[in-house]
C-alpha positions in Angstrom: -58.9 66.4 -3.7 -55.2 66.9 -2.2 -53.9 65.2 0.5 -52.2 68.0 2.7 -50.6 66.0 6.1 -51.5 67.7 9.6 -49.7 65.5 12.4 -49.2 65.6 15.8 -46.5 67.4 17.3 -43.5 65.2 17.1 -39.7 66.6 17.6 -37.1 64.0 15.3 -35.6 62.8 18.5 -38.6 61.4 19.6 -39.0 59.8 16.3 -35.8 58.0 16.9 -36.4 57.1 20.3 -39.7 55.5 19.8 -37.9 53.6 17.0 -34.7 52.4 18.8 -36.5 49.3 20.3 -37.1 47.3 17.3 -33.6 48.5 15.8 -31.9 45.6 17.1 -34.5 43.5 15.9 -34.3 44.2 12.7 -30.8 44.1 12.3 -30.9 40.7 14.5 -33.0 39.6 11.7 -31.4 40.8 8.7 -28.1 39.5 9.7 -29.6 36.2 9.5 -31.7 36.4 6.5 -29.7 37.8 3.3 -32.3 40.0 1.0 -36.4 39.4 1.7 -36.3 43.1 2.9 -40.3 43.0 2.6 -40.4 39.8 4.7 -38.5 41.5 7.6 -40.8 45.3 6.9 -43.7 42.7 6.9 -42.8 40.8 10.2 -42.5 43.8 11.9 -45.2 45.6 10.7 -47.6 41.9 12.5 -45.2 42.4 15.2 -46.4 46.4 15.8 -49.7 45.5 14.6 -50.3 42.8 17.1 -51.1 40.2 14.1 -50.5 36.8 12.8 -49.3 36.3 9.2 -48.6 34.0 6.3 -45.5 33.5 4.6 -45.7 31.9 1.3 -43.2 30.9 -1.5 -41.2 28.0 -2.8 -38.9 25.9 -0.9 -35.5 26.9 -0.1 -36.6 30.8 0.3 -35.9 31.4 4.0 -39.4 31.6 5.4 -39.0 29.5 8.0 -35.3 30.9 8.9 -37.4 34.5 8.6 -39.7 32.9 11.3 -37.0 31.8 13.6 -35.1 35.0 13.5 -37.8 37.0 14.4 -38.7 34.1 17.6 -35.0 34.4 18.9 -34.9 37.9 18.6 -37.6 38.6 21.1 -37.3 38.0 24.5 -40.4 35.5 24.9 -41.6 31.7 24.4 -40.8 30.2 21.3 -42.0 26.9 19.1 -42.3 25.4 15.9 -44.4 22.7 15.1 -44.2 20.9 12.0 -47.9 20.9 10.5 -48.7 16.9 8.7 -51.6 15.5 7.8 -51.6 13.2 11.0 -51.7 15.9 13.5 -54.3 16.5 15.9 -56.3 19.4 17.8 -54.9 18.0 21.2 -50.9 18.0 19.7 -51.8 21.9 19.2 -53.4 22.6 22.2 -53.0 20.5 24.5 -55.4 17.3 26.8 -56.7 16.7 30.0 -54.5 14.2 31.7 -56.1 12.0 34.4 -53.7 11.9 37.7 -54.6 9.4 39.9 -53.2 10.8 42.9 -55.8 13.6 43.0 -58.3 11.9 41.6 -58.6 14.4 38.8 -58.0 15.5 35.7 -55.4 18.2 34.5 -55.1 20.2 31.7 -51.4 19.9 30.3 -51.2 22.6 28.0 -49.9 22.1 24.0 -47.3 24.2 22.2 -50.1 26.7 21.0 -49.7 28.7 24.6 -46.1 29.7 23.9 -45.6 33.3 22.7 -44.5 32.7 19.3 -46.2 29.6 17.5 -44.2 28.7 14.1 -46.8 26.5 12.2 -44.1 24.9 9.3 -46.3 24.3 6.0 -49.6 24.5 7.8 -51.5 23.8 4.7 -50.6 19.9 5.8 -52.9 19.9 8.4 -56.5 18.7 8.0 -59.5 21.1 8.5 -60.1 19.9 12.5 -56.3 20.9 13.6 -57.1 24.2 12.1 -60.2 25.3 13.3 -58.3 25.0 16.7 -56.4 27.7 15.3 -59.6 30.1 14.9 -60.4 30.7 18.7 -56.6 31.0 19.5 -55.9 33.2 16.7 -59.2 35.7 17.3 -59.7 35.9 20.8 -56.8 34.8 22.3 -57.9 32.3 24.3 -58.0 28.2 24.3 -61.5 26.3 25.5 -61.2 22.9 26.0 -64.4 21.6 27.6 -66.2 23.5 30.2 -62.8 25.6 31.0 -61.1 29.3 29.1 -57.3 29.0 29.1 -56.2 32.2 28.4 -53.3 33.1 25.6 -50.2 35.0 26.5 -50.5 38.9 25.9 -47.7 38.8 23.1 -48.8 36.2 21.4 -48.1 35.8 17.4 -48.3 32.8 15.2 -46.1 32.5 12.3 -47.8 29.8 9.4 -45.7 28.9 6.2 -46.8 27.1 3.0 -45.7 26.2 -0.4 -47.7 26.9 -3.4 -46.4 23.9 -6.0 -46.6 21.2 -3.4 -50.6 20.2 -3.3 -50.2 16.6 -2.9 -51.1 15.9 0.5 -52.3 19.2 1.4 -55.3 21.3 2.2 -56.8 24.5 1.4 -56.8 27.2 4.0 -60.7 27.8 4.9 -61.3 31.2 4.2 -62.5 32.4 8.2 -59.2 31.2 9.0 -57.4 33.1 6.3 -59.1 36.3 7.3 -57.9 35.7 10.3 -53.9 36.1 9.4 -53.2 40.0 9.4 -50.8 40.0 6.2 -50.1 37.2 3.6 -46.6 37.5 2.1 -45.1 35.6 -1.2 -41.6 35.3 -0.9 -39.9 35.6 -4.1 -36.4 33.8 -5.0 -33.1 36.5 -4.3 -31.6 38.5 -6.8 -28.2 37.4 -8.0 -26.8 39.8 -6.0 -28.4 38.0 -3.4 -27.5 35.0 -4.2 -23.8 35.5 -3.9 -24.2 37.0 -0.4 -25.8 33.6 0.6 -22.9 31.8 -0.6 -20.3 34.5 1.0 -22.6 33.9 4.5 -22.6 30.0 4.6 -19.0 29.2 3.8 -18.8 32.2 6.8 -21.3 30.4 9.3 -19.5 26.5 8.0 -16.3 27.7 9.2 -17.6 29.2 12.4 -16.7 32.9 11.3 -20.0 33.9 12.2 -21.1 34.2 16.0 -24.1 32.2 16.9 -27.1 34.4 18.2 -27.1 33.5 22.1 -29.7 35.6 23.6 -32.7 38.2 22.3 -32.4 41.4 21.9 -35.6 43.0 21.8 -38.4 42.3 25.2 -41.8 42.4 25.6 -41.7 45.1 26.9 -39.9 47.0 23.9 -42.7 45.9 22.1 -45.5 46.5 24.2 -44.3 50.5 24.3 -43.5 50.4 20.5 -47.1 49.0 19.9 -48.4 52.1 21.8 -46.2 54.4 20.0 -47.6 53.2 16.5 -51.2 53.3 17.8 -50.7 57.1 18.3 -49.4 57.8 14.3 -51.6 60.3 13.0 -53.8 59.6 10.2 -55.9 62.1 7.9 -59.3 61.7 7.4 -59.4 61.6 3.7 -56.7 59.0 4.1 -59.3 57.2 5.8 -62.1 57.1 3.2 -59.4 56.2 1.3 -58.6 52.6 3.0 -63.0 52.6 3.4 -62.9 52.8 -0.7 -60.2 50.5 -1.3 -62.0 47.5 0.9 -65.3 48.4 -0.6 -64.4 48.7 -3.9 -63.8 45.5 -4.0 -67.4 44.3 -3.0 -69.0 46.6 -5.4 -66.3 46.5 -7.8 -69.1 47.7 -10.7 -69.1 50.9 -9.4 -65.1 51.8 -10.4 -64.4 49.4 -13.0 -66.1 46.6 -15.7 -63.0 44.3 -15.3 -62.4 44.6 -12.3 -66.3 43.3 -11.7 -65.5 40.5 -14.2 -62.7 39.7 -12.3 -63.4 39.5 -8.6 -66.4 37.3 -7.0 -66.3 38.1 -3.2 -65.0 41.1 -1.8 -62.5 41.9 1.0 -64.2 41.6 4.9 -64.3 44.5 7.5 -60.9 42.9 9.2 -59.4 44.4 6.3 -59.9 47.7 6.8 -59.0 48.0 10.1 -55.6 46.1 9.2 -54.8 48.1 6.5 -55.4 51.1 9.2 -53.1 49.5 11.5 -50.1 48.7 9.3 -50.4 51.5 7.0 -49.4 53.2 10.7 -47.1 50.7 11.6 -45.3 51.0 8.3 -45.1 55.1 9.2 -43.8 54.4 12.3 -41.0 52.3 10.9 -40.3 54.8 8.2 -39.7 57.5 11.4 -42.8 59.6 10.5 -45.5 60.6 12.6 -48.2 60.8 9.9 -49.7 58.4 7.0 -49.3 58.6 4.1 -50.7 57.3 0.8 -47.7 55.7 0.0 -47.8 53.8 3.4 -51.5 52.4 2.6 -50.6 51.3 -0.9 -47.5 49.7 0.2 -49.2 47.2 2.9 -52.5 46.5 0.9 -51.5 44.0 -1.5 -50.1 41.8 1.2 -53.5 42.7 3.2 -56.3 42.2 0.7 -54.6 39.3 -1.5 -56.1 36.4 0.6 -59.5 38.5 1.3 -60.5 38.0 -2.2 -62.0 35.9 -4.1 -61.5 35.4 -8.1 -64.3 35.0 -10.4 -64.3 31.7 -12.6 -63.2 34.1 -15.7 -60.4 35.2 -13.7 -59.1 31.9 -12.9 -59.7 30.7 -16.6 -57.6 33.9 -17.9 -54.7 33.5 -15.1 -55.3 36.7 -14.0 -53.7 36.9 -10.1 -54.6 38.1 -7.0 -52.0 40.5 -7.5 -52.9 42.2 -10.5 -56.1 42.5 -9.6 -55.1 44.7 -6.4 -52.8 46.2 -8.7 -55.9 47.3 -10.5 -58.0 48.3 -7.6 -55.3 50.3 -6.8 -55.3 51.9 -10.1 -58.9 53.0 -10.3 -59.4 54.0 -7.1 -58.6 57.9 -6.4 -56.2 58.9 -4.0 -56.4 61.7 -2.0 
């Protein structure tokens, strides 16, 4: 079966157009952040997508500096809290105060109703603080006793973690991991890379680099770029496509023996509507008005690598998430 693309009508300088409102963003971004090019593509693509997302790595590899360039660049309410084992629901979302003047009690609202929520190493936080992440996160919305305080429209939170560090930490639970649109490992920078950092901070030490003042990218940009993405054609064999890929791995016995041996609980339904969304997204970004196959197998890894589960023998063989999606990927046809 061949994949033969049959878009929508689109001229090239509406491509560019529809594009030209996250332009500055990115380039807002990457002038902060040297290398991590699929950090920024990935930030965007939860940006379009109207997503949370995950960034993990080892220390030192910009994830949090990713995070903030992405807050200042947009034109909305930013802030980062720092995630420790101490913290509680009310320091995310907020308490009723009692004011004796009226005789009642107010609800003074927590850092979790700001636009863009940075949660720094959120794997430090016991299982109560996040579960107040699950309402927010899903529905968009805060209850704190008998009352619904509901979440700004542009609303994103931003969670990072380190992998080595597990003293003092917690696992994830896995509702709340479904919940993130895209989990990304940040890798250390080439060499090349490396060099450039050191070019950029003796620049920004001896004030030869302008500070960022203002954003450059509104809500409104993004609102209309979200509606432009929506509206990427997709095929409909591209879309059995993503159905396979997200049910192969619940009946992995059906395409491949090690890939059954290696996987013990399959990928959930939010998967396949995210990998719809940011295979468009990524389209989109590329200036195309169709998907391709290139566009799905680009995103999945960073969608379906926290939706599964490893078997025991997995774990024992130190087999990854990743090579395991790099084998789904294999035995599944494409179009």
């Amino acid at each position: 079966m061949t994949f033969t693309a049959t878009p929508k009508q689109n001229t090239s300088s509406t491509l560019s157009t529809r594009t030209a409102g996250l332009v500055n963003l990115q380039r807002a971004i990457e002038a902060q952040i040297i290398g991590q090019h699929a950090l920024i593509r990935n930030m965007l693509i939860c940006v379009l997508c109207d997503g949370h997302m995950l960034i993990e790595g080892m220390p030192g590899v910009a994830k949090t500096t990713a995070a903030k360039a992405l807050a200042e660049g947009v034109e909305a309410a930013f802030h980062r809290i720092q995630f420790t084992p101490d913290l509680l629901p009310s320091d995310l979302i907020g308490t009723e105060i009692y004011i004796h003047e009226k005789s009642d009690f107010t609800f003074r609202r927590g850092p979790i109703f700001n636009n863009i929520l940075l949660a720094d190493e959120i794997n430090r936080a016991p299982a109560k603080v996040q579960s107040a992440l699950l309402e927010a996160m899903e529905e968009k919305q805060v209850t704190v006793g008998h009352h619904t305080y509901p979440l700004p429209e542009l609303y994103m939170v931003l969670a990072t973690q380190n992998p080595i560090e597990q003293e003092g930490t917690y696992n994830l639970p896995e509702a709340q991991l479904d919940r993130f649109l895209m989990q990304t490992i940040v890798d250390y920078p080439t060499p090349g890379e490396e060099r450039k950092n050191l070019a950029y901070d003796e620049a920004r030490r001896s004030h030869n680099i302008p500070e960022q003042t203002k954003a450059v990218s509104t809500q409104e940009e993004i609102f209309a770029a979200r509606q432009s993405c929506a509206d990427i054609y997709v095929d409909e064999k591209l879309k059995n496509y993503i159905v396979s890929l997200v049910t192969a791995t619940r009946d992995p016995q059906k395409y491949d023996g090690r890939l059954a041996a290696a996987l013990r609980y399959g990928a959930s339904p939010r998967a396949t509507l995210a990998l719809l969304r940011c295979a468009k997204a990524m389209a989109w970004l590329d200036g195309s008005d169709y998907v391709s196959p290139h566009h799905i197998q680009t995103v999945a890894p960073d969608i379906l690598r926290h939706r599964i589960i490893l078997s025991f023998e997995a774990e024992a063989q130190n087999i990854s998430r990743s090579d395991i999606i790099k084998m789904l990927l294999d035995v599944v046809a494409v179009p």
